[in-house]
N, C-alpha and C positions, 0 to 999 in steps of 0.2 A: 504494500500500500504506500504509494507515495507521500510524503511529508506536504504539510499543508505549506503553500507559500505565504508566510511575513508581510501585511500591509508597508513595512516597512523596507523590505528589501527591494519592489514595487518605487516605493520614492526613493529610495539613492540609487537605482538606477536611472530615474529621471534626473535627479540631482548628478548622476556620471556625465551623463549624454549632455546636459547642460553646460556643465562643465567644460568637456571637449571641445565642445562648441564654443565657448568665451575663449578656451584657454590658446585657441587654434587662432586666433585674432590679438591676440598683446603683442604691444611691439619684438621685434626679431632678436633686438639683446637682451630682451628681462622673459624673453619664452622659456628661455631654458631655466631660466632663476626660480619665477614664479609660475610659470604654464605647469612644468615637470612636477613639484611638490602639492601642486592644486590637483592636477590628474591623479599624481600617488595618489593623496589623501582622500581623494573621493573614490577612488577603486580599492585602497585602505576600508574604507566605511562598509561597502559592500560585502565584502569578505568579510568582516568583522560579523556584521549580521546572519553572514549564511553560515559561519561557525556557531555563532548564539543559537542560530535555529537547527540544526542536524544532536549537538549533544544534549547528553542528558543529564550529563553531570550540572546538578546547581554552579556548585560554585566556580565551574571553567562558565557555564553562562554568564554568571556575575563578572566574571573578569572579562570576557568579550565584550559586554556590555559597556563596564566601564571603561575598558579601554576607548570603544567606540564613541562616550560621550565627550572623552578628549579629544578625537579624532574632527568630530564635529566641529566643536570651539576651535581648532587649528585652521580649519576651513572657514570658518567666517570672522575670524580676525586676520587671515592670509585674503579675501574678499575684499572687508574693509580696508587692505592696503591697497590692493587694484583699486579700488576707486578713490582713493584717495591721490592717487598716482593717475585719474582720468583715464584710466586705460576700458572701465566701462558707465554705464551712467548711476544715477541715481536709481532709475526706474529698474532697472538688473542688478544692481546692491539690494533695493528691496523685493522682487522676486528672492533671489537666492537665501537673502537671511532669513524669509519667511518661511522657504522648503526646509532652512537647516534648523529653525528655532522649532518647528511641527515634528523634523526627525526629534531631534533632543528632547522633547515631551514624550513622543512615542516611547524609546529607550529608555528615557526615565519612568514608566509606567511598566516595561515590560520588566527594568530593573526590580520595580518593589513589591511584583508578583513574583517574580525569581526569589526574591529574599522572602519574601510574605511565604514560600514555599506551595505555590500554588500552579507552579507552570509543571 
């Protein structure tokens, strides 16, 4: 029986795709600075989530988890320097902080059923 798929794995792969997408457009000397670590971190995130969801060990979940809400904050303070740097607008600052501030609730919810011992 296959594993049920993650509402959440669902948005950081739109959160990837997006990504790409921005990262594939920053100027040609800071692509490799900031493009390379924004792509990590959001294909980071991903993986992060498809390990939370295949184990069943609690506490490796709890730690994919938290590791992943780190993962998240890297990516939208690494965001907020792209635009702070113009490199995209305001309108795509607030798109993406709001995909990453929805992930980071989810995770933190899926976090305190993992602890609450209920997943």
């Amino acid at each position: 029986m296959p594993l049920s798929r993650p509402p959440l794995l669902t948005l950081l792969q739109e959160i990837l795709g997006w990504t790409l997408d921005r990262t594939a457009d920053l100027p040609k000397c800071h692509r490799f600075t900031f493009g390379q670590r924004l792509d990590g971190l959001a294909l980071d995130a991903l993986l992060l989530v498809q390990r939370a969801a295949v184990t069943g060990d609690r506490g490796q979940k709890a730690k994919h988890l938290g590791e992943l809400s780190v993962v998240l904050e890297q990516l939208n303070l690494l965001w907020e320097l792209v635009h702070h740097r113009r490199w995209i607008s305001q309108q795509q600052l607030v798109f993406v902080a709001g995909k990453l501030s929805e992930a980071g609730r989810m995770t933190g919810g899926w976090l305190k059923q993992t602890k609450a011992g209920s997943a």
